[in-house]
C-alpha positions in Angstrom: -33.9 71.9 -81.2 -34.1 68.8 -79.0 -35.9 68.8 -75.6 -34.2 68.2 -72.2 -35.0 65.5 -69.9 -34.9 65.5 -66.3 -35.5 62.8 -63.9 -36.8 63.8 -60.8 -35.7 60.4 -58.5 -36.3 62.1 -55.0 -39.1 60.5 -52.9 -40.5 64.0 -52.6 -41.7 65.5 -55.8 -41.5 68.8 -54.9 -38.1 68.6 -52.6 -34.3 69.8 -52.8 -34.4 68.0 -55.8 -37.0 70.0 -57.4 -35.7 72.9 -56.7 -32.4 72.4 -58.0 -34.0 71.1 -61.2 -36.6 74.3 -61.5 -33.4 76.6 -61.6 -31.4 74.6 -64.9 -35.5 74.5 -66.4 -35.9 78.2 -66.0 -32.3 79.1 -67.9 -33.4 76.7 -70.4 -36.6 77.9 -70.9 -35.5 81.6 -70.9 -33.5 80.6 -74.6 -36.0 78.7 -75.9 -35.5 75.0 -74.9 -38.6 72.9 -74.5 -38.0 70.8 -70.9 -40.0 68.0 -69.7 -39.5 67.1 -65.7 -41.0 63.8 -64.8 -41.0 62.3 -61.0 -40.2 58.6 -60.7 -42.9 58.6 -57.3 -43.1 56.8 -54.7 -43.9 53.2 -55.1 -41.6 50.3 -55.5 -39.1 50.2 -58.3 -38.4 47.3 -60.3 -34.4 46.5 -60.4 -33.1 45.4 -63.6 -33.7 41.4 -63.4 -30.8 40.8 -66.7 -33.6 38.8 -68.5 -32.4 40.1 -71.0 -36.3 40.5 -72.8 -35.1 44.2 -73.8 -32.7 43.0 -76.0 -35.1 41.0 -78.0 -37.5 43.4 -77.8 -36.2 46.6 -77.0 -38.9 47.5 -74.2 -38.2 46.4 -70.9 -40.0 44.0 -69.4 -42.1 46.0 -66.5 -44.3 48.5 -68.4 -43.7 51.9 -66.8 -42.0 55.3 -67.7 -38.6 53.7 -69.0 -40.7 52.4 -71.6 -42.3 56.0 -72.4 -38.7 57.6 -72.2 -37.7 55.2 -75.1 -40.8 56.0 -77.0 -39.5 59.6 -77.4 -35.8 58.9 -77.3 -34.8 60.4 -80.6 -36.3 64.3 -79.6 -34.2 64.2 -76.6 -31.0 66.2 -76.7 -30.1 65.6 -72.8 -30.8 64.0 -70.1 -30.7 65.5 -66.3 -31.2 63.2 -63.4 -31.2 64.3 -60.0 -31.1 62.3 -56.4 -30.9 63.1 -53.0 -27.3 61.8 -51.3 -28.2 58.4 -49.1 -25.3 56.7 -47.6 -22.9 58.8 -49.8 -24.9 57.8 -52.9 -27.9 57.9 -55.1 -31.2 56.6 -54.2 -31.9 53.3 -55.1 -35.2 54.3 -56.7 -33.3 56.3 -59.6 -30.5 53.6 -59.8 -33.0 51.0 -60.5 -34.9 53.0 -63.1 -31.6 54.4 -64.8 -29.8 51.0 -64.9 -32.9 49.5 -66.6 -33.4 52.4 -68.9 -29.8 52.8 -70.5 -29.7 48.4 -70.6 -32.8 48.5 -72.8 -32.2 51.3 -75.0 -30.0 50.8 -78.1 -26.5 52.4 -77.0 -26.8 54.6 -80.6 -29.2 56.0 -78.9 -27.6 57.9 -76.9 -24.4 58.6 -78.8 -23.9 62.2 -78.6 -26.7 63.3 -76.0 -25.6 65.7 -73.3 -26.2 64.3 -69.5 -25.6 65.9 -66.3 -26.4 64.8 -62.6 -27.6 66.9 -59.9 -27.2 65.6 -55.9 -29.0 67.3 -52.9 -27.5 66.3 -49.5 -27.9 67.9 -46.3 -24.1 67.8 -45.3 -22.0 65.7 -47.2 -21.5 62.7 -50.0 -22.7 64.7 -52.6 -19.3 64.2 -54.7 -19.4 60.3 -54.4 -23.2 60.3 -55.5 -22.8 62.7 -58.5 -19.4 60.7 -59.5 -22.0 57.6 -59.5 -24.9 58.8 -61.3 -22.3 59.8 -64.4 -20.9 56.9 -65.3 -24.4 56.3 -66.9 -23.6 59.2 -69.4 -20.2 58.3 -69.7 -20.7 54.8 -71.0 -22.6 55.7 -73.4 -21.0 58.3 -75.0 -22.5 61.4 -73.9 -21.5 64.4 -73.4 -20.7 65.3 -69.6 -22.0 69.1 -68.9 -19.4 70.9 -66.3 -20.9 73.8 -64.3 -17.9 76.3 -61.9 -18.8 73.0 -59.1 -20.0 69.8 -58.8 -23.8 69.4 -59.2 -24.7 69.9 -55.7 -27.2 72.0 -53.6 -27.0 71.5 -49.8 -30.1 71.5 -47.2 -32.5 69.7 -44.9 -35.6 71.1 -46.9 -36.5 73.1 -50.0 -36.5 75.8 -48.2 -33.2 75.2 -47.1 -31.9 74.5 -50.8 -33.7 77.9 -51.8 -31.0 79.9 -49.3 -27.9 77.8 -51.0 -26.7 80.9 -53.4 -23.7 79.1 -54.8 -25.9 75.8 -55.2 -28.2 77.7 -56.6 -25.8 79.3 -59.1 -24.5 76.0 -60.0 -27.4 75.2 -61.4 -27.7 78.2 -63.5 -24.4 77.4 -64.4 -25.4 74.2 -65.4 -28.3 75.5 -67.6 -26.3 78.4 -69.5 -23.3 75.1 -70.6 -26.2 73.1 -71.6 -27.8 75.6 -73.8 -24.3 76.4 -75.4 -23.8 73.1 -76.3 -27.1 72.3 -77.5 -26.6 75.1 -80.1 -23.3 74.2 -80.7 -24.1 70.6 -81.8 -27.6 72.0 -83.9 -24.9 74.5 -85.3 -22.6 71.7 -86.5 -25.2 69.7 -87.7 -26.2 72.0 -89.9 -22.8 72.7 -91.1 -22.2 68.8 -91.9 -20.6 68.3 -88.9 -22.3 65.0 -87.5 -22.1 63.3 -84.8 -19.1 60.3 -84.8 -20.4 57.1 -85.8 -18.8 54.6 -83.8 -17.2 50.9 -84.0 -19.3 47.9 -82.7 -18.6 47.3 -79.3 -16.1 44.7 -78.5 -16.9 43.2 -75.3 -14.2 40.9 -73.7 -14.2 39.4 -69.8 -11.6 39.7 -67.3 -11.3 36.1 -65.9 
């Protein structure tokens, strides 16, 4: 079975973030799914410059973990991204990476993959910032995973986060839908039930 990615995009590798992510990891590793959790840091973040180099090449431009993502991007069955809520969104650290990493990866690369998005905020805009961090998944066509609540886990620390029981149980949630569905899609393969093969895309402009 594939492995599940999560991108850690908090400032602080071991934060809310973290802790929300450990939870979905431990459900996943308790049936037998191979995780892999990687920080983006702290330094500066390139933004997508539309260069448009990736498309010639397929590797973006600035050599850093996007490039090692799509190295491996064919034994990865989902992909989890996680942010802290700033301003009622994402971080612009994960945006940056996450715009430049789903631009330079072929979109059939992603056809049929399972994403979900996890949001840490101290009080509120948690809904607006996991709505945000989606529509990565869901122009792509991936899969969505639901949990019994938004994505969220609330709290000024880790500590904090580690006290939020039905934040917490989201997350487990989250883990127990992902490992169905992982199953489920290894169970149709199997039975020669594949994954739709879609149309080119059309792309027209609105002027």
């Amino acid at each position: 079975m594939k492995k599940v990615l999560f991108i850690n995009g908090s400032p602080n590798e071991n934060g809310c973030v973290s802790i929300a992510m450990d939870e979905v990891i431990t459900v996943l590793s308790d049936n037998g799914i191979q995780t892999e959790k990687i920080w983006l840091g702290k330094k500066a973040m390139p933004d997508c410059m539309a260069c448009m180099k990736c498309q010639e090449t397929g590797k973006c431009v600035f050599q850093d973990q996007v490039n090692e993502i799509a190295s491996e991007i064919d034994e990865i069955g989902g992909i989890i991204v996680g942010s802290p809520v700033y301003y009622g969104g994402p971080n612009g650290r994960l945006t940056s990476f996450l715009d430049r990493l789903f631009f330079s990866i072929p979109d059939d690369k992603f056809n049929g993959k399972l994403g979900a998005s996890i949001v840490s905020c101290r009080r509120g805009g948690a809904s607006a910032a996991f709505e945000r961090l989606n529509q990565y998944f869901l122009m792509e066509n991936m899969h969505v995973v639901s949990s019994q609540y938004w994505n969220q886990v609330h709290g000024f620390s880790a500590e904090d986060v580690k006290k939020d029981e039905e934040g917490l149980q989201t997350m487990r949630t989250l883990g127990r839908n992902i490992v169905w569905l992982l199953k489920a899609i290894e169970n149709g393969e199997k039975s020669n039930i594949h994954i739709p093969e879609h149309e080119e895309k059309t792309f027209t402009n609105f002027i």
